[in-house]
C-alpha positions as CSV (number, residue, x, y, z in Angstrom):
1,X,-23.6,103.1,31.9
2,X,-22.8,103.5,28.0
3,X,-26.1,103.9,26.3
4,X,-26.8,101.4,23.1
5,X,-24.7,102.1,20.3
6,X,-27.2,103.2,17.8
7,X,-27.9,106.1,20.8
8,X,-24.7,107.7,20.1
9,X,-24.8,110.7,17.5
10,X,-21.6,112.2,16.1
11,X,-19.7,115.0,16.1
12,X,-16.2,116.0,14.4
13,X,-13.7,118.8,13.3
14,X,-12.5,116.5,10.9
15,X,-9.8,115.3,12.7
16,X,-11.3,113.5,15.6
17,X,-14.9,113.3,16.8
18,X,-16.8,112.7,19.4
19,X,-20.0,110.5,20.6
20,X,-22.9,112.3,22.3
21,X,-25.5,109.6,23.6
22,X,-29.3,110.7,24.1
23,X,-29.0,111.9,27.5
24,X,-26.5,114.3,26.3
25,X,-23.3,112.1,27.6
26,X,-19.8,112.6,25.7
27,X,-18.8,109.4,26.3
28,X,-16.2,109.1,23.7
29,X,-13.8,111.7,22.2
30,X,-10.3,111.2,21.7
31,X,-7.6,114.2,21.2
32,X,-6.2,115.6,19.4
33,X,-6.4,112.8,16.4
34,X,-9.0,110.1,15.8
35,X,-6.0,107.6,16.7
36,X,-5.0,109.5,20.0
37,X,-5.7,108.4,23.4
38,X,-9.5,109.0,24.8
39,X,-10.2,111.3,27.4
40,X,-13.4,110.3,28.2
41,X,-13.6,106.4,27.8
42,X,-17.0,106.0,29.4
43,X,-18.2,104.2,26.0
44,X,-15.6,100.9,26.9
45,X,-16.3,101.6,30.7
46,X,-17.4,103.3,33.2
47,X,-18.2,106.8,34.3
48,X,-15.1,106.4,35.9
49,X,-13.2,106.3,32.5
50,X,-14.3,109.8,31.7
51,X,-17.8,111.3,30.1
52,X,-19.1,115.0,29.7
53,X,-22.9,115.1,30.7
54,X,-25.0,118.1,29.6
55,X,-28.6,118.1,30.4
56,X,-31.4,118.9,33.2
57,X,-30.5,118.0,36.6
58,X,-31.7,115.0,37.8
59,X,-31.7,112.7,40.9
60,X,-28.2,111.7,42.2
61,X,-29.9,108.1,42.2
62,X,-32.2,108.2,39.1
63,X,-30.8,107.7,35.0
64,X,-30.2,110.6,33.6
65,X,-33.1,111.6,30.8
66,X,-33.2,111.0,27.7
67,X,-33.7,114.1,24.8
68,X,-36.9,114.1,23.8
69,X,-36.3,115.2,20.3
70,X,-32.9,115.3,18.8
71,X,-31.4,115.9,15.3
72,X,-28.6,117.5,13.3
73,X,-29.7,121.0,11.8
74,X,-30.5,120.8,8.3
75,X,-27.6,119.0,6.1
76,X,-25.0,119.6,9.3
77,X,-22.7,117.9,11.8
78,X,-24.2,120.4,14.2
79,X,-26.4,118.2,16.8
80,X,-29.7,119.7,18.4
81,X,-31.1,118.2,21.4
82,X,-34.3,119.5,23.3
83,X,-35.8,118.1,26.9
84,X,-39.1,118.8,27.9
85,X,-39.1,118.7,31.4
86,X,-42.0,119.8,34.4
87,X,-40.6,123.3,34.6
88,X,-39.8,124.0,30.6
89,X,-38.3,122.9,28.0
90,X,-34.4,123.0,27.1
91,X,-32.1,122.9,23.8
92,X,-28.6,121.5,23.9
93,X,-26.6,122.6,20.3
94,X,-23.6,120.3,20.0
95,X,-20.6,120.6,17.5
96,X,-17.2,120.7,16.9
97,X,-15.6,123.6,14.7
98,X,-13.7,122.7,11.3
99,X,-10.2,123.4,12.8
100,X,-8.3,126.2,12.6
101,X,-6.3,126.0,15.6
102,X,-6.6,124.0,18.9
103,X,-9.9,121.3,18.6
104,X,-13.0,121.9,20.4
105,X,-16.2,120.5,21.2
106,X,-18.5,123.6,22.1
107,X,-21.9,123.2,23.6
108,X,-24.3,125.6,23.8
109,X,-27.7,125.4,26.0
110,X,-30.8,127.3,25.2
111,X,-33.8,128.0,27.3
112,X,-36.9,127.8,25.0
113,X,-39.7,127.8,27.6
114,X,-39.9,128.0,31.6
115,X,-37.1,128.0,34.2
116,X,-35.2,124.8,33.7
117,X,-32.7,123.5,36.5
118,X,-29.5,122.5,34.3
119,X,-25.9,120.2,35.2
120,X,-22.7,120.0,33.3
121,X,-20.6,117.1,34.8
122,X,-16.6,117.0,33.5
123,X,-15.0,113.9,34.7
124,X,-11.9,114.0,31.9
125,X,-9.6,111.1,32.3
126,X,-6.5,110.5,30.0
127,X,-4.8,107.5,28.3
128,X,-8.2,105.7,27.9
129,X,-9.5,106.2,31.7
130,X,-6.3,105.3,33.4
131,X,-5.1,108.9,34.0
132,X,-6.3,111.3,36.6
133,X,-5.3,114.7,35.6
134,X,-3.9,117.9,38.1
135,X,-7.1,120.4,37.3
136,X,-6.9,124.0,38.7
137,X,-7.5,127.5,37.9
138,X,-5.0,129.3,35.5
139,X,-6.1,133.1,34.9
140,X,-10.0,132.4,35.6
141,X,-10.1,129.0,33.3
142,X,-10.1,125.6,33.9
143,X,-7.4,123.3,33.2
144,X,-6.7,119.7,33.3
145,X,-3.1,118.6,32.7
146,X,-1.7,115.0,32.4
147,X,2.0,114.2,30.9
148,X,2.1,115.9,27.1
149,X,-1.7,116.8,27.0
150,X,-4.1,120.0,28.5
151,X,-7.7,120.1,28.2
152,X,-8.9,124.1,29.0
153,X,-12.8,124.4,30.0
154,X,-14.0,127.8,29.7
155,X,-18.3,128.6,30.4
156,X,-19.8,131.9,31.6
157,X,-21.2,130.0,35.0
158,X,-19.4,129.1,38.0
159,X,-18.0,125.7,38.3
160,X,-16.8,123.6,41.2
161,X,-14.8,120.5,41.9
162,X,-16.6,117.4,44.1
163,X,-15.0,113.3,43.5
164,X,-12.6,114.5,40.6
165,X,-14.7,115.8,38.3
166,X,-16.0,119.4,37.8
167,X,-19.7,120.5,38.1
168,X,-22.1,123.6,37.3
169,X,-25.1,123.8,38.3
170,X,-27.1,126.5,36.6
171,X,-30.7,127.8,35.7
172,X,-32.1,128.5,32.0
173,X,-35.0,130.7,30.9
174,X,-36.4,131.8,27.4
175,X,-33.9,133.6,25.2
176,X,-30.6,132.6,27.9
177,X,-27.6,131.0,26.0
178,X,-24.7,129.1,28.1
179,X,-21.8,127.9,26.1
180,X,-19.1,125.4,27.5
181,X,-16.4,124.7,25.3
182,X,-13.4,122.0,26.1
183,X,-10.1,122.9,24.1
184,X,-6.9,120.8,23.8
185,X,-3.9,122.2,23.8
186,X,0.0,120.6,24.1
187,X,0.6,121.0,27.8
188,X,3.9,123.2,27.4
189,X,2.3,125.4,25.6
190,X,0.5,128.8,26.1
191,X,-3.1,128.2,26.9
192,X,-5.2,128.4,23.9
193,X,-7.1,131.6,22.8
194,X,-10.5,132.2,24.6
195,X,-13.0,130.0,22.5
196,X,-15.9,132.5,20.4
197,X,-19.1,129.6,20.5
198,X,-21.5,131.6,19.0
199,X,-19.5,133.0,15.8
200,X,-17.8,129.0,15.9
201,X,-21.7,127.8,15.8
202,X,-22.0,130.2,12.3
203,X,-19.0,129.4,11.1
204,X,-19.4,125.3,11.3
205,X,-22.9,125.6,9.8
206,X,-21.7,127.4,6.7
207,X,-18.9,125.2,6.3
208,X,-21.2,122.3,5.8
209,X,-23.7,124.1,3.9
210,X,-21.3,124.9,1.5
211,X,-20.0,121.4,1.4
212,X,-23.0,119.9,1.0
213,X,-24.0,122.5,-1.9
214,X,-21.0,120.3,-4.2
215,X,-23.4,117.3,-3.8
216,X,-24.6,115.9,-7.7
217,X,-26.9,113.4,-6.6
218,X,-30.9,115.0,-6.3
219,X,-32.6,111.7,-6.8
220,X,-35.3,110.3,-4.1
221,X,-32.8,108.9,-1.7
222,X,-31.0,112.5,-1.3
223,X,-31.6,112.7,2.4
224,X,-30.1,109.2,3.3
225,X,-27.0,110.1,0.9
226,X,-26.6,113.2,2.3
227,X,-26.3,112.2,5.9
228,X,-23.7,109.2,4.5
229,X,-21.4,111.3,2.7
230,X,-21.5,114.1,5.9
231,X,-20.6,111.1,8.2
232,X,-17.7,110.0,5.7
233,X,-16.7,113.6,5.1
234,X,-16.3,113.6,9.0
235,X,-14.1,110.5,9.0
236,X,-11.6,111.9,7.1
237,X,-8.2,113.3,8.7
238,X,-8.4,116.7,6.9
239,X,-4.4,117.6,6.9
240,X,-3.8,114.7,5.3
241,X,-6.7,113.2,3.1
242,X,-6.5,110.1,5.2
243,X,-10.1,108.2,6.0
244,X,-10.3,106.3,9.4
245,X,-12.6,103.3,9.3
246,X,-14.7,104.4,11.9
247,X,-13.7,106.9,14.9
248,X,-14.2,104.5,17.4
249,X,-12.4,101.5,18.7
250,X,-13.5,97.4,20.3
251,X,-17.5,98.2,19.7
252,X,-18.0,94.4,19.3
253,X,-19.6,92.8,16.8
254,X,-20.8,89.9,19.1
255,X,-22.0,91.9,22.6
256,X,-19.8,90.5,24.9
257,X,-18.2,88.3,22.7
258,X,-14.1,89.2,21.6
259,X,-14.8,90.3,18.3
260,X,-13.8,93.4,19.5
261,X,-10.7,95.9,17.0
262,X,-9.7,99.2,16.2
263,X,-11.2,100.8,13.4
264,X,-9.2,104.4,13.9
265,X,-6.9,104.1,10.8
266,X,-6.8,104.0,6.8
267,X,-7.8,100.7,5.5
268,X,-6.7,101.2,1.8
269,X,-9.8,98.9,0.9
270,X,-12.3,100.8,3.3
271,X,-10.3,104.4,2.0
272,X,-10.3,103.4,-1.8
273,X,-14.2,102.5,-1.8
274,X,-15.4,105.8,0.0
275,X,-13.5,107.7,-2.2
276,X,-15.3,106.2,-5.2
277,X,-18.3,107.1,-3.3
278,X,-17.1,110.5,-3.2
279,X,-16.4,110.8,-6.9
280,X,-19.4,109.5,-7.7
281,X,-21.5,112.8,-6.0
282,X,-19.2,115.0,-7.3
283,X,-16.2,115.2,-4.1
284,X,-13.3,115.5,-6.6
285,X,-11.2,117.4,-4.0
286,X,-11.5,114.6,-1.5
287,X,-10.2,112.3,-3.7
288,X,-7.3,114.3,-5.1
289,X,-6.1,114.5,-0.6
290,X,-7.0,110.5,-0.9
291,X,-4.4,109.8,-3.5
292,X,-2.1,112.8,-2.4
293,X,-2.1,110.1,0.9
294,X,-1.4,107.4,-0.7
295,X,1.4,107.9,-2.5
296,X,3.0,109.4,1.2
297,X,1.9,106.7,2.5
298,X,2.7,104.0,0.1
299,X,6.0,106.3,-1.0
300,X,8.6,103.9,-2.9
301,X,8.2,100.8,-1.4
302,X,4.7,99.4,-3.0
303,X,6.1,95.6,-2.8
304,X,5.7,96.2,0.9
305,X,1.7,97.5,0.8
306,X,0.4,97.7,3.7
307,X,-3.7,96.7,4.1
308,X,-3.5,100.1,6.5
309,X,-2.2,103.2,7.7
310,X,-2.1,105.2,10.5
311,X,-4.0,108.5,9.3
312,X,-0.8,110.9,8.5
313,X,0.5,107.5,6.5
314,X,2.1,106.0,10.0
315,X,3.3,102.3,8.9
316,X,3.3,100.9,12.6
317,X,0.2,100.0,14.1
318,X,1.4,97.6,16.8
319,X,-1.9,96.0,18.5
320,X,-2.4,96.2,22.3
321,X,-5.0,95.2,25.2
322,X,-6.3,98.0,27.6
323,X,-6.9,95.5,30.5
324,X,-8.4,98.1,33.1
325,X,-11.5,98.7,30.4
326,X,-13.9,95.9,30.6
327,X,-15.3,96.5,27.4
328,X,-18.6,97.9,25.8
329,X,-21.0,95.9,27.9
330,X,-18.8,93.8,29.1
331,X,-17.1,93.1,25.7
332,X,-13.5,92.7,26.1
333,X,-10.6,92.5,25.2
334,X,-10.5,96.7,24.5
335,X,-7.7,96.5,21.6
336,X,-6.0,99.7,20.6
337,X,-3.5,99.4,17.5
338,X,-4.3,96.7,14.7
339,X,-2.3,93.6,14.2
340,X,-4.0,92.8,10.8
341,X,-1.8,95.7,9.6
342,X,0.5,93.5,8.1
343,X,-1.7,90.7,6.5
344,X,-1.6,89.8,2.7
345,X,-4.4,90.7,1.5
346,X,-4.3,90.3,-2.5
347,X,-7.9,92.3,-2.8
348,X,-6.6,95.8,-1.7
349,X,-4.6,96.1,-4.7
350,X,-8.1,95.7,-6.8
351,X,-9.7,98.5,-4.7
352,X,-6.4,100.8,-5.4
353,X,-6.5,100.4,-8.4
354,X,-10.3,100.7,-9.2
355,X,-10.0,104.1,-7.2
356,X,-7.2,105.5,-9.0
357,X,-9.0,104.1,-11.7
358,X,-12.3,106.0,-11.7
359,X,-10.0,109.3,-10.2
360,X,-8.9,109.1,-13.8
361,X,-12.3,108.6,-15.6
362,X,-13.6,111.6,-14.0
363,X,-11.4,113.6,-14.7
364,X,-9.4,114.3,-11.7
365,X,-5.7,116.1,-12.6
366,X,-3.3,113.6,-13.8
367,X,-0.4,112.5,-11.6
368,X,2.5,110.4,-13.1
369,X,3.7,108.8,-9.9
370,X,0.3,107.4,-9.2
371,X,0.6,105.7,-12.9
372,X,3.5,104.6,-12.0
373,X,2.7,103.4,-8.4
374,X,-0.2,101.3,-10.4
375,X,2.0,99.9,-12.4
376,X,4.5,98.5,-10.1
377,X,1.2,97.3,-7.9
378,X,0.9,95.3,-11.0
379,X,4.1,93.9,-11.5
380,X,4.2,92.7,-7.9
381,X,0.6,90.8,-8.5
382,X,2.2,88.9,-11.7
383,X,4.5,87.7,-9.2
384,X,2.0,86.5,-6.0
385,X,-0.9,86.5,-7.4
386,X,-1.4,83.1,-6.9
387,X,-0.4,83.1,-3.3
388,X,-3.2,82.7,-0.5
389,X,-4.0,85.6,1.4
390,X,-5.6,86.9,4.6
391,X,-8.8,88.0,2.6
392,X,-10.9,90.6,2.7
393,X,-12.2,90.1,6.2
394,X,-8.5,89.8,8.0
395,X,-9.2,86.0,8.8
396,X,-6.6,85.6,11.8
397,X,-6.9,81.7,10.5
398,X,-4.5,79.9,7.9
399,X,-4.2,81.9,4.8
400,X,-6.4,80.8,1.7
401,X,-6.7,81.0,-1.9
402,X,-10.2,83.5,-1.2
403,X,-11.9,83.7,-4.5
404,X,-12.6,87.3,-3.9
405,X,-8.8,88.0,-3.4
406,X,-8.1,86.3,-6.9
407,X,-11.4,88.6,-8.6
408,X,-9.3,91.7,-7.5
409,X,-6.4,90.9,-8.7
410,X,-7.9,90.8,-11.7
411,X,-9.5,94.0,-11.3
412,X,-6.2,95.6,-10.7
413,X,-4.5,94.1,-13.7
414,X,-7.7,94.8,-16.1
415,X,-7.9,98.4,-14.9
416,X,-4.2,99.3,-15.7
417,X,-4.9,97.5,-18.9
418,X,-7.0,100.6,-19.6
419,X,-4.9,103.1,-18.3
420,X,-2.3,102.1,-20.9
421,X,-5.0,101.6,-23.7
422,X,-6.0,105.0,-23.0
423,X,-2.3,106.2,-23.4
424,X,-1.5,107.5,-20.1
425,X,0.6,105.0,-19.0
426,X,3.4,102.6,-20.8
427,X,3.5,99.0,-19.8
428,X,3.9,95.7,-21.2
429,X,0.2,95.3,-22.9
430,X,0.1,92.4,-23.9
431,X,2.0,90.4,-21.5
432,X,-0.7,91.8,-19.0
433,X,-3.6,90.7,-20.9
434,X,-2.4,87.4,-20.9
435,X,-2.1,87.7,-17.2
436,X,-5.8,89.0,-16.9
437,X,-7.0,85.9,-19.0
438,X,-4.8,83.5,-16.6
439,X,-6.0,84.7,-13.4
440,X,-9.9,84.7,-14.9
441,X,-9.6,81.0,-15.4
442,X,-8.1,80.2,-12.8
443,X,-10.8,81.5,-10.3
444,X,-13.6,80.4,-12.8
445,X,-11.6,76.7,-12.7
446,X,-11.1,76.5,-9.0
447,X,-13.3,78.9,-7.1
448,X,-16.6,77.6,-8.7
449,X,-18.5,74.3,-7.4
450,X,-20.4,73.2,-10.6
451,X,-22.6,70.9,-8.8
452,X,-23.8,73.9,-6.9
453,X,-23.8,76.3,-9.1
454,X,-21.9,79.0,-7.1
455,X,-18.5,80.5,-6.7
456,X,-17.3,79.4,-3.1
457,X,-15.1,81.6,-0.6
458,X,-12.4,79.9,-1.4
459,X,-10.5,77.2,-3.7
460,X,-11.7,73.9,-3.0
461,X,-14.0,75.2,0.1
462,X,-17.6,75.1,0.2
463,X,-18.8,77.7,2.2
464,X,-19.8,80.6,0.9
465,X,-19.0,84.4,1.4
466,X,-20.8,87.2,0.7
467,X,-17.5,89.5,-0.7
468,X,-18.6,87.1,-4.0
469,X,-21.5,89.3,-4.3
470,X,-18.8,92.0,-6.0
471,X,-18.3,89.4,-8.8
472,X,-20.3,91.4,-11.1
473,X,-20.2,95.1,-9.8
474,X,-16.4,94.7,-10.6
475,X,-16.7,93.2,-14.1
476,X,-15.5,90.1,-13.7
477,X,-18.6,88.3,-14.9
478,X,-21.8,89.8,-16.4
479,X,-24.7,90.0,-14.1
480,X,-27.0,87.7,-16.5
481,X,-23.9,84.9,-16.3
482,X,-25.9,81.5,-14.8
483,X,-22.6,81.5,-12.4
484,X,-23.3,85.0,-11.2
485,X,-27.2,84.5,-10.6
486,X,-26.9,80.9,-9.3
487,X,-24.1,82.6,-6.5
488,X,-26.6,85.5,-5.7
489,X,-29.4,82.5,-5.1
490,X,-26.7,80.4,-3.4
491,X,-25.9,83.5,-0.6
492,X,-29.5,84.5,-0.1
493,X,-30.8,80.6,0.8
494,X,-27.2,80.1,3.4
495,X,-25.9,83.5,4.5
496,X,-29.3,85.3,4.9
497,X,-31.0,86.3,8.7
498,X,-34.5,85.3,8.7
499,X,-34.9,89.4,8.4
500,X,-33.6,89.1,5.1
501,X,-29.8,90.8,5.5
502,X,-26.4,89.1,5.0
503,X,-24.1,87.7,7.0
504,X,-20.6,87.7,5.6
505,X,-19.7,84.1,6.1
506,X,-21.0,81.4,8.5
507,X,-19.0,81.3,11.5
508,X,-20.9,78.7,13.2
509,X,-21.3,74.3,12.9
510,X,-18.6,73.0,10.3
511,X,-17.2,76.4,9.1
512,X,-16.5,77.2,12.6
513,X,-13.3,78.7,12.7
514,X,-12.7,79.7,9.2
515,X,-11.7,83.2,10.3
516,X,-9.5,82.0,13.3
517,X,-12.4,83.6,16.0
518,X,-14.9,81.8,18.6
519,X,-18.2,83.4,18.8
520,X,-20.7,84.3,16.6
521,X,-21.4,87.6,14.7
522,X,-24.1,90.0,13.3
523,X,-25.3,90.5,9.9
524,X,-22.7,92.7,7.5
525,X,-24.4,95.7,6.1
526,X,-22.3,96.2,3.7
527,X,-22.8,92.9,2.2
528,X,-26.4,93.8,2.7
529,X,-26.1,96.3,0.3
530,X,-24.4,94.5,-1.8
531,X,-26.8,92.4,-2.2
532,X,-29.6,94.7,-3.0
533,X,-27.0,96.4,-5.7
534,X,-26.7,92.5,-7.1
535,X,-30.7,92.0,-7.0
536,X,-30.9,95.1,-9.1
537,X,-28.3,94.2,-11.7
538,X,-30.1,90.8,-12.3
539,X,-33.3,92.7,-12.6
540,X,-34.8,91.8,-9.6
541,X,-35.3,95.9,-9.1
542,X,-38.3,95.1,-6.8
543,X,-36.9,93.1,-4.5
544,X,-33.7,95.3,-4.4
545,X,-35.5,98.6,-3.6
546,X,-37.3,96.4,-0.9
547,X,-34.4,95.6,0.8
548,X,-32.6,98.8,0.5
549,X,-36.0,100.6,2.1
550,X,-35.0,97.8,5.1
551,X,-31.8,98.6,5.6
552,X,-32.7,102.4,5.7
553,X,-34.8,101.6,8.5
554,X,-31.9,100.1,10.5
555,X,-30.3,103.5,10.6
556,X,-30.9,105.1,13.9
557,X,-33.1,108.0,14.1
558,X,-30.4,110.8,13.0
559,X,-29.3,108.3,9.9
560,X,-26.0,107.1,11.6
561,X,-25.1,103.1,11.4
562,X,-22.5,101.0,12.7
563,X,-20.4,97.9,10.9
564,X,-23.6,95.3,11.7
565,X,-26.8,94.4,12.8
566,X,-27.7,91.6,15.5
567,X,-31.1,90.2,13.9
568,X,-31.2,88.2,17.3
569,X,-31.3,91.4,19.5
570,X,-32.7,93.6,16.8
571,X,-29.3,96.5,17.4
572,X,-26.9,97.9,15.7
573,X,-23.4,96.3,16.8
574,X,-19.8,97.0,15.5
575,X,-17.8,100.2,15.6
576,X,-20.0,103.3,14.8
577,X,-20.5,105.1,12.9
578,X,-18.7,102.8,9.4
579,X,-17.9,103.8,6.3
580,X,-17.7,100.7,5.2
581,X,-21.8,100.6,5.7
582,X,-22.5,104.3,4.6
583,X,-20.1,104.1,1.1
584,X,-22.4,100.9,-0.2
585,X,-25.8,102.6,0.8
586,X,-24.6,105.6,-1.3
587,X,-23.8,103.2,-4.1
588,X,-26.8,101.4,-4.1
589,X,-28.9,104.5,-4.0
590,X,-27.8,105.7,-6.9
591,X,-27.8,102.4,-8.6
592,X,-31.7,102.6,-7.9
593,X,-32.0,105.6,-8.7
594,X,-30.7,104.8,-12.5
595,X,-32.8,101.5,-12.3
596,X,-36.2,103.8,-11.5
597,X,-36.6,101.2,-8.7
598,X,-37.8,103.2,-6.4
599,X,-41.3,103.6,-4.4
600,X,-43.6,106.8,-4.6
């Protein structure tokens, strides 16, 4: 049984990754990409679907135990796990190597005190669980081969086979140190070189120590930033600069409910805000593979953008239902591939833009076609600007004239007005301002309900969404403006939890139905954050550092946090971990950190 999602800590080569819960389960890991098919599915399933346990032996009949300590060493994806058990006490080191060849996940057990009885059980299944592969022996190593894909197991202990899966049962004392590594490799290909754990386990901590070195930001939040900007480091497809969503797929965000998508691909919106994150703590290279992406991805045809990209740039992302997993606790349907791929969705040119934007500002190495790209982005907003659109949050109801949408727009256009002020890009000036100052009366005309004294989600509607709280972060409005404050007070009376976090929209009584969905949802973290960043810029620095302290504490005990939070079952929920939550606690850290508002 898959443990709860906030038990899962992460691992990654920066290409795929994996999730190890506390009992030292891998019950997720796809290979050899993010977006490839899992090999151990136990996370949407069942042990049946594949899982890698690592840990003390245990009773056949009894739950396997839970680490007592656990925690990644020192500013590292490298995971340390310890059991203390009646005969001793036993550390797992988990990790995955920066790749340089065929991906591995290499663990390494240590015996730190007494004799400690120890298991490794292997049950790999391909194709998400449905696949049972042919394993044997090929020149002393262990080798499981399905269709296109081979997964090699190499350790120093003996191993057997019982029920299709493979087993070693083994004994640790002080100072011993058993690796097991799992290696893919393309099936008709030569098996891949025997792995080196111990120099791979110096080798991955020095890579992230010298990562981590290029941080800017030293203010009193540095530990929480850290661990974000690790995570979103990890999320991102190295050979290409492409930023997956989150590495997992159909988490829900309502348990049991249908809510359920696939996060395992380059939202430009999700992709364009973590690299301003980046940026902002000094990560220039990222964002110079980020926009090397994009214009792959995007290539000549920017009247046909895409909201998302498969993570080499892939346009076709064709959504499908995995009908023999039932589901993260029972939350089906398992989707794999994402239908919203081809929404409208007028916002992601904003969030383009602004990236490219502040790639500019600081400094980053100019390109020409990404002017250029910008400026035909713009030229296709003067013509559908005023069309309705998905939105932000992929409503799979009718389209709508979403305010938010509209404010992006004019982000985009208002941005590119200051590339060509700046004189790095030619384009019809004043034709463009014109379009700025049309757009910004038309939202401020039809998107705001006087009587209320709030901009609404969208033209003519009055419910509320929280994507308004990125009125004033994006310039659209000052954050002293009476229609920015009254807004801020509008979303914290109707779309706040009784714990004081933000949901993103109602989806229940009247509303019901808005985004096309039945069932209910958690609280958005990002739009948490938001709304601390929007307390702060009114001057409510107090309150904001309050709430930011809050949503720290939701983070699970190695920092890690998922796309929401149910305040009704007090656990994380969504796919894990997001950086669509970790970009906006970076933000907001450093926007308290300017403020002062901070405790201590």
């Amino acid at each position: 049984m898959a443990g709860r999602i906030e038990d899962y800590a992460l691992i990654g080569d920066m290409q795929t990754a994996a999730l190890v819960c506390r009992d030292g389960t891998v019950d997720w890991l796809c290979l050899p990409r993010f977006d490839s098919h899992a090999i151990f599915a136990g996370l949407l399933g069942t042990e049946e679907h594949g899982f890698w346990r690592l840990g003390p032996a245990h009773a056949a009949d009894a739950r396997p135990p839970a680490a007592d300590r656990r925690s990644y060493r020192g500013d590292s994806l490298v995971l340390e796990s310890e059991w203390d058990t009646p005969r001793g006490t036993v550390r797992v080191t988990d990790f995955m190597p920066p790749r340089d060849g065929a991906p591995q996940v290499i663990r390494i057990v240590e015996g730190v005190s007494g004799r400690v009885p120890m298991r490794s059980e292997l049950r790999m299944r391909f194709s998400y669980g449905r696949v049972v592969p042919w394993v044997h022996k090929h020149d002393g190593r262990t080798v499981a081969v399905a269709g296109p894909d081979s997964v090699w197991f190499d350790t120093e202990v003996e191993t057997y086979g019982k029920d299709l899966t493979t087993y070693a049962d083994f004994t640790v004392t002080p100072g011993d140190r058993i690796a097991f590594t799992i290696s893919w490799q393309p099936s008709h290909k030569e098996a891949p070189p025997l792995p080196e754990p111990e120099q791979s386990l110096e080798a991955t901590e020095e890579f992230w120590r010298d990562w981590v070195e290029h941080c800017t930001y030293h203010g009193p939040y540095r530990e929480a930033v850290i661990r974000s900007l690790i995570t979103l480091k990890a999320l991102t497809y190295a050979p290409t600069g492409g930023i997956v969503a989150a590495p997992t797929t159909s988490l829900p965000e309502e348990i049991g409910g249908v809510r359920n998508w696939d996060y395992r691909y380059t939202w430009l919106r999700d992709a364009a805000i973590t690299l301003s994150s980046l940026l902002r703590t000094g990560y220039r290279e990222e964002a110079r593979a980020w926009r090397e992406w994009l214009l792959r991805a995007v290539a000549g045809d920017p009247e046909n953008l895409q909201i998302m990209y498969g993570i080499a740039g892939e346009r076709e992302l064709g959504e499908a239902e995995l009908d023999w997993l039932p589901g993260y606790e029972n939350s089906a349907p398992v989707r794999v591939g994402n239908g919203a791929a081809h929404q409208l969705q007028l916002d992601v040119y904003g969030e383009v833009t602004e990236a490219l934007h502040l790639a500019h500002m600081t400094g980053l190495a100019r390109n020409d076609y990404a002017s250029l790209l910008q400026l035909k982005l713009i030229r296709y907003l003067e013509d559908h600007w005023q069309d309705p659109d998905e939105g932000i949050w992929e409503v799979r109801g009718p389209r709508r004239h979403f305010v938010h949408s509209k404010v992006m727009a004019w982000v985009a256009v208002d941005r590119t007005i200051k590339l060509i002020e700046s004189g790095d890009a030619d384009g019809p000036l004043e034709r463009w301002k014109q379009l700025r100052d049309d757009i910004h009366r038309d939202v401020c005309e039809k998107g705001y309900d006087k009587e209320r004294n709030t901009f609404t989600q969208s033209y003519g509607s009055q419910e509320l969404d929280a994507s308004l709280l990125l009125i004033p972060q994006m310039g659209f409005l000052p954050p002293d403006d009476k229609r920015v404050i009254g807004t801020i007070e509008a979303i914290q009376r109707e779309l706040s939890t009784p714990d004081g976090f933000i949901l993103r929209y109602p989806t229940e009584g009247e509303s019901a139905g808005v985004d096309g969905l039945p069932g209910d949802e958690g609280a958005f973290l990002a739009c948490s954050f938001w709304m601390a960043d929007d307390l702060a810029m009114i001057g409510r620095v107090d309150e904001a550092r309050q709430l930011f302290e809050k949503l720290l504490s939701l983070r699970n005990d190695l920092g890690l946090l998922a796309e929401e939070w149910d305040p009704r079952l007090k656990r994380q929920v969504g796919n894990f971990p997001q950086a669509f939550s970790h970009v906006p606690l970076i933000d907001t850290a450093l926007r308290l950190t300017a403020s002062g508002a901070y405790g201590g």
